[in-house]
ROSE-4610 file (N, C-alpha, C; in Angstrom, 1 decimal, always signed):
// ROSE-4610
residu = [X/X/X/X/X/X/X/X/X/X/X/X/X/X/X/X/X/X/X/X/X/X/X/X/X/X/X/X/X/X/X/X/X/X/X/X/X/X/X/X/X/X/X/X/X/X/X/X/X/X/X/X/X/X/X/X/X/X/X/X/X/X/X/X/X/X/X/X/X/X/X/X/X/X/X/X/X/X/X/X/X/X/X/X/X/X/X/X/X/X/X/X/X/X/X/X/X/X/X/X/X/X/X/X/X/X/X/X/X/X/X/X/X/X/X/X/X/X/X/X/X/X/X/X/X/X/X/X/X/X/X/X/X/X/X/X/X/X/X/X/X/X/X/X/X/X/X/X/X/X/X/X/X/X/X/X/X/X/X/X/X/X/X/X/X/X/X/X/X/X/X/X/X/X/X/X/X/X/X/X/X/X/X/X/X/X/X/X/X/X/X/X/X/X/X/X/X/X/X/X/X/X/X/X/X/X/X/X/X/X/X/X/X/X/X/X/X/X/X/X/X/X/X/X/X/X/X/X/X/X/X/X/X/X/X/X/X/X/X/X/X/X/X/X/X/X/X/X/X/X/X/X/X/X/X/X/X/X/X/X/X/X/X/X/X/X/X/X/X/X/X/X/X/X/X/X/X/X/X/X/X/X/X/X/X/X/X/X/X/X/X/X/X/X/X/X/X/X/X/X/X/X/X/X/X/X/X/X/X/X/X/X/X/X/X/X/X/X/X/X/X/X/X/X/X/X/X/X/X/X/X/X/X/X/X/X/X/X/X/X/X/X/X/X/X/X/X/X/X/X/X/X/X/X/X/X/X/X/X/X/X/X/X/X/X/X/X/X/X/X/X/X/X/X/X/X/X/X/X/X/X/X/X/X/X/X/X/X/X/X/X/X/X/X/X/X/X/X/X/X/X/X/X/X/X/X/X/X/X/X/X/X/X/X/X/X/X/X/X/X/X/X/X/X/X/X/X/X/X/X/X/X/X/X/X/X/X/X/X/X/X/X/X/X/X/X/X/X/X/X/X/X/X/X/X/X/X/X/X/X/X/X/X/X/X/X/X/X/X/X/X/X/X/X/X/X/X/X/X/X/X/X/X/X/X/X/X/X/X/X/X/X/X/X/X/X/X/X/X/X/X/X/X/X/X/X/X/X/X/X/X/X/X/X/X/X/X/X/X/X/X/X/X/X/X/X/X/X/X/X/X/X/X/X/X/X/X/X/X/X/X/X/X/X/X/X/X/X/X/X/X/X/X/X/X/X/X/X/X/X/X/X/X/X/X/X/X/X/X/X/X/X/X/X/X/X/X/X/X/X/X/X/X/X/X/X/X/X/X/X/X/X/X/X/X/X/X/X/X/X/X/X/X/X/X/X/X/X/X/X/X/X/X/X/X/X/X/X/X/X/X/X/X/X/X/X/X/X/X/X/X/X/X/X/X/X/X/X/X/X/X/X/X/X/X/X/X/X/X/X/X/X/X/X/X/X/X/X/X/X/X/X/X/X/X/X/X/X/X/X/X/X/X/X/X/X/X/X/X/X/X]
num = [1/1/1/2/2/2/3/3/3/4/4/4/5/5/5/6/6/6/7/7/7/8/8/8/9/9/9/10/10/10/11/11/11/12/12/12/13/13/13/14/14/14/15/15/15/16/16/16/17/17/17/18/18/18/19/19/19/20/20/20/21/21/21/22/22/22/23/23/23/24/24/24/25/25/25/26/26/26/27/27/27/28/28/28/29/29/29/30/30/30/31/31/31/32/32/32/33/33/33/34/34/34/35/35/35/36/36/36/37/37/37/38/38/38/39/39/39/40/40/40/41/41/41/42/42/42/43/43/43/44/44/44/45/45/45/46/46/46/47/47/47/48/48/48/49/49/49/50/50/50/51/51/51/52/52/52/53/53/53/54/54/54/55/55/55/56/56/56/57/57/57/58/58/58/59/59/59/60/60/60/61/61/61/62/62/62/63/63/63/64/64/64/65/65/65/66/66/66/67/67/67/68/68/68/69/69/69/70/70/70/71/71/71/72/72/72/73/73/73/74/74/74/75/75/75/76/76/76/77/77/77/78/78/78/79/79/79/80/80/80/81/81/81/82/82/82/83/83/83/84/84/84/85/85/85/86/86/86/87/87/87/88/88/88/89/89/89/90/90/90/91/91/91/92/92/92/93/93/93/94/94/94/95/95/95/96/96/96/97/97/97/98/98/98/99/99/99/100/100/100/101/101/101/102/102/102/103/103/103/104/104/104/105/105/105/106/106/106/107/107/107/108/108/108/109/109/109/110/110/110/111/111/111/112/112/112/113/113/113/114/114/114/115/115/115/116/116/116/117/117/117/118/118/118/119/119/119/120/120/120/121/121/121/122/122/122/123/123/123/124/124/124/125/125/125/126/126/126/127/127/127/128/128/128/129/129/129/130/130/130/131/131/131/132/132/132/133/133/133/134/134/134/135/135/135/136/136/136/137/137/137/138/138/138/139/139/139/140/140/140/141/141/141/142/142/142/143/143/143/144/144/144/145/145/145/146/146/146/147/147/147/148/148/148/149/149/149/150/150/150/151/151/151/152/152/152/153/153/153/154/154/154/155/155/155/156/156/156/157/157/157/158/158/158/159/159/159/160/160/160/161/161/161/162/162/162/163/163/163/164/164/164/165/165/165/166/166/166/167/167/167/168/168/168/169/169/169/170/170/170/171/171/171/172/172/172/173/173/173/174/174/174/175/175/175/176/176/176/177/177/177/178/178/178/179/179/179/180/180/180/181/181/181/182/182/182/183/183/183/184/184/184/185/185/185/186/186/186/187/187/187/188/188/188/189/189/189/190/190/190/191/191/191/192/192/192/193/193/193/194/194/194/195/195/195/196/196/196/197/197/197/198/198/198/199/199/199/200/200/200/201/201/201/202/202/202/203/203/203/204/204/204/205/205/205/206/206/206/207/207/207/208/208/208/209/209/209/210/210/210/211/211/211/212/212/212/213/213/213/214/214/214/215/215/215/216/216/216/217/217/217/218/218/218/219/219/219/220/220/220/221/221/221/222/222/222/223/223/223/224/224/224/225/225/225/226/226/226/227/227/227]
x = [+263.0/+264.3/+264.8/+265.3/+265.4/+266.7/+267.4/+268.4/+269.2/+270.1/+270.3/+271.1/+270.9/+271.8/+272.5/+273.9/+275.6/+275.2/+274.2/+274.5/+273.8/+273.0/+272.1/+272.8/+273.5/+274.9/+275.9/+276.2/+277.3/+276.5/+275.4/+275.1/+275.6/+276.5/+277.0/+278.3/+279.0/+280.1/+280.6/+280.2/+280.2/+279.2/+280.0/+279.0/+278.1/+277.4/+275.7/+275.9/+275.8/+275.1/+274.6/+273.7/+273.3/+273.2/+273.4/+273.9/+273.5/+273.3/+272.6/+273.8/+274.3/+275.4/+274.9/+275.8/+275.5/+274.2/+273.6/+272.5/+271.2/+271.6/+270.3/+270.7/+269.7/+270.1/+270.9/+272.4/+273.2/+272.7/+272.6/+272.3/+273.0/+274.0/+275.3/+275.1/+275.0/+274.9/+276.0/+276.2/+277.2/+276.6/+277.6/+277.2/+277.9/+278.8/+279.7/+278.8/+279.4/+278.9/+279.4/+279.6/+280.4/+279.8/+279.9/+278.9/+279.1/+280.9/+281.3/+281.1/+280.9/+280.6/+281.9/+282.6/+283.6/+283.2/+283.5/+283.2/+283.8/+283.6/+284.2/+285.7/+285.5/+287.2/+288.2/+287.3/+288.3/+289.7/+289.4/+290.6/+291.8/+291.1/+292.1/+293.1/+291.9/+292.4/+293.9/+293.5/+295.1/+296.0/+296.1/+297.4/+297.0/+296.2/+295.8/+296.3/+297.0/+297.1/+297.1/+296.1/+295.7/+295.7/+296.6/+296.5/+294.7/+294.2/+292.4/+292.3/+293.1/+292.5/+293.7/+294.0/+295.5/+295.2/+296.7/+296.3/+297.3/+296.7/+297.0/+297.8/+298.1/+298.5/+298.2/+297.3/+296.5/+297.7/+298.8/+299.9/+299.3/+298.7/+298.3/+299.3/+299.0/+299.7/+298.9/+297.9/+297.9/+298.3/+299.0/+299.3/+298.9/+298.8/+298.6/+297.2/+296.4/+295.6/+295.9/+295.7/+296.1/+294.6/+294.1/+293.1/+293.4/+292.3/+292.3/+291.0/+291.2/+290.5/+290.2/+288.7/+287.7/+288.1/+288.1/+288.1/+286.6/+285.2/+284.4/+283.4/+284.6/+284.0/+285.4/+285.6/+286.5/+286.4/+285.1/+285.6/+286.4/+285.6/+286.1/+287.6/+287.7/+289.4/+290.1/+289.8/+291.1/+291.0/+290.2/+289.8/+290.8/+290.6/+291.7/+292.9/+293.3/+294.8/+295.1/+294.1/+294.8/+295.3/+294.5/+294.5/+295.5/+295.4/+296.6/+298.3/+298.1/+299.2/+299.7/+299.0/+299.5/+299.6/+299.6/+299.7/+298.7/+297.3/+296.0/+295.9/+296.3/+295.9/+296.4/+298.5/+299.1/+298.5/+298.8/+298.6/+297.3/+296.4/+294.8/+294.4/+292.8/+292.9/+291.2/+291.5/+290.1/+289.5/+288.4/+287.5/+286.2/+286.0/+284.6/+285.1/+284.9/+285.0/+283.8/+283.3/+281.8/+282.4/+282.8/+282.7/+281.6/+281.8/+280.5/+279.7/+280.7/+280.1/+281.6/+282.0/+283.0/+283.5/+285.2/+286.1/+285.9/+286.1/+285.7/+286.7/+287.4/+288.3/+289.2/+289.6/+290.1/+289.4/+288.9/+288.8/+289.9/+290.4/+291.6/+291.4/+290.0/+289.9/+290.9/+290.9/+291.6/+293.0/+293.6/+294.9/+295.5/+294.6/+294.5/+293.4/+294.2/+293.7/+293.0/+292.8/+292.1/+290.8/+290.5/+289.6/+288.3/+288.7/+287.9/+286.6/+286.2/+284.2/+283.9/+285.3/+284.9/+285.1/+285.7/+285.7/+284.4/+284.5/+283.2/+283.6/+283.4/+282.7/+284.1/+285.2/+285.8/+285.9/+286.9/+286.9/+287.7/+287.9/+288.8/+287.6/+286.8/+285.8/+285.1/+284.7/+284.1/+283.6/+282.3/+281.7/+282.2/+282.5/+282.0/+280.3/+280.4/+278.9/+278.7/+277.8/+277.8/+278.1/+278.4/+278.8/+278.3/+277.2/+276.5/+276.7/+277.3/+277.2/+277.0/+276.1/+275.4/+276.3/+277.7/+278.8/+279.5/+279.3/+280.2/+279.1/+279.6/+278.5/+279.4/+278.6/+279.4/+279.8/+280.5/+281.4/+282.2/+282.7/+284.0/+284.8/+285.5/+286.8/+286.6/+285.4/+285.0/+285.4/+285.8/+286.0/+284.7/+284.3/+283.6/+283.3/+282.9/+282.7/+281.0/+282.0/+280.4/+279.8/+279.1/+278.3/+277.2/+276.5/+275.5/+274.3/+273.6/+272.4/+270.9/+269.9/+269.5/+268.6/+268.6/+267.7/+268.6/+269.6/+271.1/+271.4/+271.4/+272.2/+271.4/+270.2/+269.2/+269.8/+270.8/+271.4/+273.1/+272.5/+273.9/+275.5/+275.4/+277.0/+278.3/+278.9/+280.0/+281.0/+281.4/+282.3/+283.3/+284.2/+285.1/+286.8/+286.7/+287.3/+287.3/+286.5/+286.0/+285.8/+286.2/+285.7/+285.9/+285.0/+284.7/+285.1/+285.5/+286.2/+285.0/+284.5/+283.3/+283.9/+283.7/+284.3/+283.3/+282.1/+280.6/+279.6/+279.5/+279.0/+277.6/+277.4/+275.9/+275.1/+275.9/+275.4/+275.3/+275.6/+275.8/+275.8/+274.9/+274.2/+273.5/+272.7/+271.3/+271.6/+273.0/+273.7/+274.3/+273.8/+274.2/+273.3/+274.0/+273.0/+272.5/+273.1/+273.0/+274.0/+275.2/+276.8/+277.5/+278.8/+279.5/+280.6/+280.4/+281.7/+282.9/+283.9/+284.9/+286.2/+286.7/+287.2/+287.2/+288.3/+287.9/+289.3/+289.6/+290.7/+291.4/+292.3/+293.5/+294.2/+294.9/+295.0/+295.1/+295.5/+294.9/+293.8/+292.8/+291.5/+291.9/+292.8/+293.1/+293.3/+294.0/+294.1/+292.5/+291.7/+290.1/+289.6/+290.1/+289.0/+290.0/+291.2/+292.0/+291.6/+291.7/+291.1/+289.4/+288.6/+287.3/+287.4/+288.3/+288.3/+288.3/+289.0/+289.6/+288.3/+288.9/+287.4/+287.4/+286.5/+286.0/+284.7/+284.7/+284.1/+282.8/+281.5/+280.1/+280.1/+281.0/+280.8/+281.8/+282.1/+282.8/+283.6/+284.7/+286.0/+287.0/+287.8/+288.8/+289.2/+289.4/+290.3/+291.6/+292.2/+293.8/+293.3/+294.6/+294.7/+294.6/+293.7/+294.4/+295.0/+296.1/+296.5/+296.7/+296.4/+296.6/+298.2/+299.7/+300.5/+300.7/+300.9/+300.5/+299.6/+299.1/+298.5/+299.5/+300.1/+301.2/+300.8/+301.0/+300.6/+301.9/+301.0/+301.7/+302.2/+302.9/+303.3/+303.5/+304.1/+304.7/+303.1/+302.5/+301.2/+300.5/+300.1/+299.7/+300.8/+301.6/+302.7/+302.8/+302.0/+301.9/+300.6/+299.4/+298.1/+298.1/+299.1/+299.0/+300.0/+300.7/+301.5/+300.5]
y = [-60.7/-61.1/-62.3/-63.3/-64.5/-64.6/-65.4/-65.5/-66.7/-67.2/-68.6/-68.4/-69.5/-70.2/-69.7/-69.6/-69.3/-67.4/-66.8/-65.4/-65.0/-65.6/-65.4/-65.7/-66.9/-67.2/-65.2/-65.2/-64.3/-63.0/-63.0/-61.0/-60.3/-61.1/-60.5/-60.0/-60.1/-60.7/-59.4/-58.9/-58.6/-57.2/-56.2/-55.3/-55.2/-54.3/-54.5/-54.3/-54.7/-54.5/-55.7/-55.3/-56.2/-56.4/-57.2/-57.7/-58.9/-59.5/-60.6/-61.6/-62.5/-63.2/-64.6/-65.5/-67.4/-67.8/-67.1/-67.8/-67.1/-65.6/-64.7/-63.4/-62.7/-61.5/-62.0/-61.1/-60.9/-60.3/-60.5/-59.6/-60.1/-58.5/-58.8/-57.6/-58.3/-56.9/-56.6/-55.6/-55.0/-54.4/-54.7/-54.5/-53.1/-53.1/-52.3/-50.7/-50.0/-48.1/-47.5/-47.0/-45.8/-44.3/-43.9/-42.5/-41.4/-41.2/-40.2/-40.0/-38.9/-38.6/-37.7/-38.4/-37.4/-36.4/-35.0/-33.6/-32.9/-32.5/-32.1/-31.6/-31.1/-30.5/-31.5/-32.9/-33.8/-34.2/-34.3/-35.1/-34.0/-32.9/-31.6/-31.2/-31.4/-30.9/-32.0/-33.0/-34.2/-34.5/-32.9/-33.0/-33.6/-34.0/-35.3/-34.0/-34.4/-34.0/-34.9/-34.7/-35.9/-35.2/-35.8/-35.5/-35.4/-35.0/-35.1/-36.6/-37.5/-39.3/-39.5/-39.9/-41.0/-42.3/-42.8/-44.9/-44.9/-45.9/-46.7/-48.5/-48.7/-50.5/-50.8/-52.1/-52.4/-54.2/-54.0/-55.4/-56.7/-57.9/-58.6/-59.9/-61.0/-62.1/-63.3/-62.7/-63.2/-62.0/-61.4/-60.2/-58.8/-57.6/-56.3/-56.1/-55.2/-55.0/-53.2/-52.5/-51.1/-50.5/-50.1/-48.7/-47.2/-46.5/-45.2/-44.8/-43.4/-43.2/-41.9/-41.7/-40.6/-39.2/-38.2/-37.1/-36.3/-36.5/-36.3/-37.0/-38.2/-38.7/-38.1/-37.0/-36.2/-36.6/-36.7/-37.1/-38.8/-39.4/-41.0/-41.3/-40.6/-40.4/-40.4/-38.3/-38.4/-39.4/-39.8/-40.9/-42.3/-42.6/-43.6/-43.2/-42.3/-41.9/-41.6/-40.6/-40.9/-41.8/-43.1/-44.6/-45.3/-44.9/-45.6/-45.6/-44.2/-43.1/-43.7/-43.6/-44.0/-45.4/-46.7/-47.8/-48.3/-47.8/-48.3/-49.6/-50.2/-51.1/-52.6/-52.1/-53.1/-54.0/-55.5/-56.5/-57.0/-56.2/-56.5/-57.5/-59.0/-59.6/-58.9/-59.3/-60.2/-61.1/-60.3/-61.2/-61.7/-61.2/-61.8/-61.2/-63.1/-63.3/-63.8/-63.5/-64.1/-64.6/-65.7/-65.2/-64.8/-64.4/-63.9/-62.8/-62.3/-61.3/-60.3/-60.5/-59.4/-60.0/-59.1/-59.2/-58.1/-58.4/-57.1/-57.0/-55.8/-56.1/-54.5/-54.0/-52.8/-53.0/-54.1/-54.1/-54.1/-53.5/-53.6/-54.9/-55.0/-56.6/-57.9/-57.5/-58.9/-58.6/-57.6/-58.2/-59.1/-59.1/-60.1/-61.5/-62.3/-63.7/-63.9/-63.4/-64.0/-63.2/-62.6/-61.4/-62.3/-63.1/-63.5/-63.5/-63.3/-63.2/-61.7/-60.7/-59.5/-59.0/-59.9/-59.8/-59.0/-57.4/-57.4/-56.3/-55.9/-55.1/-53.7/-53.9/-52.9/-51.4/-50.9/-49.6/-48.3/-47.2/-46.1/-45.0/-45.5/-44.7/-43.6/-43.7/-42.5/-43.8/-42.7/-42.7/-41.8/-42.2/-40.7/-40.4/-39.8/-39.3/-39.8/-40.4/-40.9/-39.8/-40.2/-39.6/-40.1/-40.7/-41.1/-40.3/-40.3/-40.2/-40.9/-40.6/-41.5/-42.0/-41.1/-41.5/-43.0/-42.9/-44.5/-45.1/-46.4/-47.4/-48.8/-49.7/-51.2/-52.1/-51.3/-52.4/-53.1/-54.4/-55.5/-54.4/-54.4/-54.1/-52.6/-52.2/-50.9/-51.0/-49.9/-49.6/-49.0/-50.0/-49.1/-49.2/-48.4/-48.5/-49.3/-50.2/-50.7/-49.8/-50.2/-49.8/-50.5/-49.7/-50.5/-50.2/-51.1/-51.0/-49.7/-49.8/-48.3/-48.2/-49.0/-48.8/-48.0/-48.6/-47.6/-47.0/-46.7/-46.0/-45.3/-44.0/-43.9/-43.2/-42.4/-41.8/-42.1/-43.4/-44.7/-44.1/-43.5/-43.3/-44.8/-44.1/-45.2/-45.6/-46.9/-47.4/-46.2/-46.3/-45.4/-45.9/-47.5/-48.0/-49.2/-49.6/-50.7/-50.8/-51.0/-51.5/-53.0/-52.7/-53.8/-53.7/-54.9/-54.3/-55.4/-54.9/-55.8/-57.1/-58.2/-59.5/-59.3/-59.0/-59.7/-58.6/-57.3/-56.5/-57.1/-57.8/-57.8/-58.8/-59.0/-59.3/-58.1/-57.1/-56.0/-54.2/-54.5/-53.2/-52.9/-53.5/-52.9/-51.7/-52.2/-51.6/-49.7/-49.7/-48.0/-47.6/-46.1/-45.4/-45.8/-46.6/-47.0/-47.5/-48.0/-47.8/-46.5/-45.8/-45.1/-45.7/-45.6/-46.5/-44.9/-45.1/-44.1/-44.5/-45.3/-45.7/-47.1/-47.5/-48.7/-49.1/-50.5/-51.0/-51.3/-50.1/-50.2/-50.8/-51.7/-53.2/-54.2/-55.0/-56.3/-56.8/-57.0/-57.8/-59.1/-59.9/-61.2/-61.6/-60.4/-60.9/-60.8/-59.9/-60.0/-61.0/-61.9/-63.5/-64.7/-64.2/-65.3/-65.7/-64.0/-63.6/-64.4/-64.2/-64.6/-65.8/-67.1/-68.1/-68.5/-68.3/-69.0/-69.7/-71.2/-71.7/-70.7/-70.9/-70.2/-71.3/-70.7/-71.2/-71.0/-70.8/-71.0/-69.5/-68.6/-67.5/-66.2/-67.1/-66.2/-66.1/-66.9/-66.2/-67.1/-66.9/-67.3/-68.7/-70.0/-70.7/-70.5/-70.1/-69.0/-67.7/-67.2/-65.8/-65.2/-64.1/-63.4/-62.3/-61.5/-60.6/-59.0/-58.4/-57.2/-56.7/-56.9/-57.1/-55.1/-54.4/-52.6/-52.0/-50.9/-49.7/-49.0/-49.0/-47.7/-46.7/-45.4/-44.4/-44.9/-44.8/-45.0/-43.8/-43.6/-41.9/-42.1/-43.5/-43.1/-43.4/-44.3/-44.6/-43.0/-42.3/-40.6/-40.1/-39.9/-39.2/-39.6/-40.9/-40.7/-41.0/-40.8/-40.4/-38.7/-38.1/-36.7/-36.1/-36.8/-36.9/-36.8]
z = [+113.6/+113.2/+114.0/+113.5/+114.0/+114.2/+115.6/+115.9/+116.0/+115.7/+115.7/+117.5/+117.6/+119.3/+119.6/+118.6/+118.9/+119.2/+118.5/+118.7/+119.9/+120.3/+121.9/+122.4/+122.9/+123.7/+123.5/+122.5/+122.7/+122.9/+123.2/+123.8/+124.5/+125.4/+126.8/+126.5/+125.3/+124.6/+123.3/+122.9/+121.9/+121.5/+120.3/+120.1/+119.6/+119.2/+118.3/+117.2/+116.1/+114.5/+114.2/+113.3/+112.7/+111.1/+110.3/+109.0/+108.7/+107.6/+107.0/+106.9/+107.8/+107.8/+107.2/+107.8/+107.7/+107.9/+108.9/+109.2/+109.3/+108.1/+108.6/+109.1/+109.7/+110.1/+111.5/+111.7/+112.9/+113.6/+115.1/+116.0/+116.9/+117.7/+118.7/+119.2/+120.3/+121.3/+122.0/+122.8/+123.9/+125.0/+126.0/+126.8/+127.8/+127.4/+128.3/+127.9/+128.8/+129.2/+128.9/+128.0/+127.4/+127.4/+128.6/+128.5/+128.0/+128.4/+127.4/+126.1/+125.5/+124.1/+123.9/+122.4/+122.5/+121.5/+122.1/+121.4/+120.3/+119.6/+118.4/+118.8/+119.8/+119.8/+120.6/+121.3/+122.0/+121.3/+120.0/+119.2/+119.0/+118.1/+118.6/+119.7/+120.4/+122.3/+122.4/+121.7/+122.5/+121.3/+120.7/+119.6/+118.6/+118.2/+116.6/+115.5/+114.5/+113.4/+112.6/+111.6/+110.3/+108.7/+108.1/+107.0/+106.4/+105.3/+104.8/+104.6/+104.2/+103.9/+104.8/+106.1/+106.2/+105.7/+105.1/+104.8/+106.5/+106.8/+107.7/+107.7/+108.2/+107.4/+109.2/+109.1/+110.7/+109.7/+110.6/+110.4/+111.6/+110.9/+111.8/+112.1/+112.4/+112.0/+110.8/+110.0/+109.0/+107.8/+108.0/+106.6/+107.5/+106.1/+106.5/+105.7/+106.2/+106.0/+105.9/+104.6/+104.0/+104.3/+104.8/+104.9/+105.2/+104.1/+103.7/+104.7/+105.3/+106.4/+106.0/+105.7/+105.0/+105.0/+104.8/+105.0/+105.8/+105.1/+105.5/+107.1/+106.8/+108.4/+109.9/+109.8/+110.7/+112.0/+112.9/+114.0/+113.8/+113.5/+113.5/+113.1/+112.0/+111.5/+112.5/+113.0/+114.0/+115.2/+115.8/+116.7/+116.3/+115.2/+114.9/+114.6/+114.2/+113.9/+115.6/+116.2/+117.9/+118.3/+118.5/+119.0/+118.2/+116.9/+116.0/+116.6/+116.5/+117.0/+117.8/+118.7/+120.4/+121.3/+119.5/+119.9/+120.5/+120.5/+121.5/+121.0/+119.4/+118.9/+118.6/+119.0/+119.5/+119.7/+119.7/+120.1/+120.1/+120.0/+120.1/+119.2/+119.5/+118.7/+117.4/+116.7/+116.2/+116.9/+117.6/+118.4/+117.9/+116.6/+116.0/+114.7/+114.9/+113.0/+112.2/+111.4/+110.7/+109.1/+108.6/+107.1/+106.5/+105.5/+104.6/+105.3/+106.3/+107.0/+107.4/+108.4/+108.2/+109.8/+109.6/+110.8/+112.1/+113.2/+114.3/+115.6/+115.2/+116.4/+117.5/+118.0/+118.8/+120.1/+120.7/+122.4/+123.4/+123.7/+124.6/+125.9/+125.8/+126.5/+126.5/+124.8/+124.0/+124.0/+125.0/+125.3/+126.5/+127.0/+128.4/+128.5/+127.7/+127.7/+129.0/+130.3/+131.5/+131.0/+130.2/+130.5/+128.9/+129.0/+127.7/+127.9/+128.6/+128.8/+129.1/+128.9/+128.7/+127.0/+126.2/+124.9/+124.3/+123.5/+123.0/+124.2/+124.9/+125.6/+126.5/+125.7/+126.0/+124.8/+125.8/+125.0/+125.8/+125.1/+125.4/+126.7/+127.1/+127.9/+127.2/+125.5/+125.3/+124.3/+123.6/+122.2/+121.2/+119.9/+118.8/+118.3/+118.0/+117.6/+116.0/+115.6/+114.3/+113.6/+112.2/+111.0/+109.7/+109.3/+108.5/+107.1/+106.3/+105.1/+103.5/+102.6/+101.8/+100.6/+100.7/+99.8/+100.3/+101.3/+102.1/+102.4/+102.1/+102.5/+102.4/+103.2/+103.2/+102.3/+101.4/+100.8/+101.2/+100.0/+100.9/+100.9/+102.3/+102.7/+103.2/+103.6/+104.2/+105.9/+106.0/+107.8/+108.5/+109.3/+109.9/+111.5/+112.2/+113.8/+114.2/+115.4/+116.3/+117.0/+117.8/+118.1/+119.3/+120.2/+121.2/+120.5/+120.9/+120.1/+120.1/+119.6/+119.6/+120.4/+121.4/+123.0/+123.6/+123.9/+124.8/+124.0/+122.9/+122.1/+121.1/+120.9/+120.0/+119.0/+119.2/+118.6/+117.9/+117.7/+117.2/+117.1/+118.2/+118.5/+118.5/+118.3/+118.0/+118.8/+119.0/+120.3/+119.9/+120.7/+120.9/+120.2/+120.2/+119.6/+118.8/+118.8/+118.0/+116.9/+115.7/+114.4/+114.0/+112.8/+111.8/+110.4/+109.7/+108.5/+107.5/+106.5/+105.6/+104.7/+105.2/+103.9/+102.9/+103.3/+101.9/+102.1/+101.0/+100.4/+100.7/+100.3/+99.8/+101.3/+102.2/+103.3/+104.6/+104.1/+105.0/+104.4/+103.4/+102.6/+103.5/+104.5/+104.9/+106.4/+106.7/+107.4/+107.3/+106.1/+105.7/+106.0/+107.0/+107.3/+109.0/+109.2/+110.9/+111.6/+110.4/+111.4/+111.0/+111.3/+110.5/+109.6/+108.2/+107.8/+107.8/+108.4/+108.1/+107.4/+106.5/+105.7/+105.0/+104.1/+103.3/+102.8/+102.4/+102.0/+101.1/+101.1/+99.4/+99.1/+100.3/+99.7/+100.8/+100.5/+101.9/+101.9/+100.5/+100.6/+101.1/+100.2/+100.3/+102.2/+102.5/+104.1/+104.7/+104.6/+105.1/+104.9/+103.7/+103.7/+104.0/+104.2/+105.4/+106.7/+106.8/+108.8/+108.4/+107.7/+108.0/+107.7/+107.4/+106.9/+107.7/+109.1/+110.4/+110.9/+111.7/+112.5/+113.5/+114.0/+115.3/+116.3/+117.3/+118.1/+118.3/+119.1/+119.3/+118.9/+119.6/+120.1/+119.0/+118.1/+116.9/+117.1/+117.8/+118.2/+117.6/+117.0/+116.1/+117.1/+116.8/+117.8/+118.0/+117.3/+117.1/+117.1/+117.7/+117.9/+116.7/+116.0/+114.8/+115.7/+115.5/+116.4/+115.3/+115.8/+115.3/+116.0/+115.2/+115.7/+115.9/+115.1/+114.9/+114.1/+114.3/+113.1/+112.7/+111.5/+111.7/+110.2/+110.3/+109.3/+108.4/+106.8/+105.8/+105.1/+105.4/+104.8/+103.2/+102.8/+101.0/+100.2/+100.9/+100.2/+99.9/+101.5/+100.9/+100.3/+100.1/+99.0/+97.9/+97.5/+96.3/+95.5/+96.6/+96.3/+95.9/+96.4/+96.3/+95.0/+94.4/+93.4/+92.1]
């Protein structure tokens, strides 16, 4: 698998998947340690109550971005409605942007502008345990979690906070079945190919901030999926 320049530069930078982008197959590694594995009852244990699908609205400063968050992928859910909850996701940017590939962002790195060569490699101090199911798969505007790659990681557990949301389906099919996708987007496409329009630099990083301004639970959107 061939790598172009800009993505060898960014290994130190960023998490692992790989996907058929601009220039071929992606490869982004991470580097950070997440040893913790979080346990089936971690999410439980710290109060999470989740409706079976929550929508979420992730409000950036280019628009809102509306995602529905799985029932069948349970740990990853409550994991994000925790972090949602509890504002983990405030202010955080989009730190790798690919068009024709997809947006990637929840590092708590990227709230501290000094910390920019830690971009890519933060996180809540745990993993979830994958959740692979053959009903979700990478469509535009699917949610799904990074990941370190499958030397450190054989059993493709999932950052603990980090996702990616898909601009281009058909550049990131090959990816099912080796990320978890745990939801997908009911409305806000138009803002996913804003955010991926943005220039960016060697290293995929937006020249402007995209900021993830809140996540906040959409209660009337489930109330009237349940109607």
């Amino acid at each position: 698998m061939k790598k172009s320049t800009a993505i060898l530069l960014c290994l130190a930078a960023t998490l692992l998947f790989s996907c058929k982008g601009r220039q071929g197959a992606q490869d982004v590694e991470n580097t950070e340690t997440e040893e913790t594995v979080m346990t089936d009852t971690t999410v439980a244990e710290q109060g999470v109550q989740a409706c079976e699908e929550p929508v979420y609205d992730i409000e950036t400063t280019m628009g809102t971005i509306k995602v529905k968050l799985y029932k069948n992928t349970p740990k990853h859910r409550d994991n994000f409605a925790k972090l949602a909850d509890s504002h983990f996701y405030d202010s955080l940017l989009f730190h790798r942007v690919i068009n024709g590939f997809m947006i990637q962002g929840g590092d708590p790195n990227t709230r501290d502008s000094s910390k920019v060569e830690l971009y890519g490699q933060g996180g809540p101090g745990y993993t979830v345990p994958a959740e692979f199911r053959p009903e979700y798969y990478h469509k535009k505007g699917a949610l799904a979690a990074a990941r370190m790659g499958d030397r450190a990681n054989p059993k493709k557990a999932s950052s603990g906070s980090q996702f990616y949301i898909v601009q281009d389906e058909m550049a990131c099919l090959h990816l099912d079945g080796e990320y978890t996708v745990f939801g997908e987007t009911v409305a806000g496409i138009d803002v996913i190919d804003r955010i991926a329009s943005v220039p960016v630099d060697m290293y995929d990083r937006p020249l402007r901030d995209v900021r993830i301004l809140s996540v906040k639970r959409d209660s009337k959107s489930e109330s009237s999926d349940a109607e």
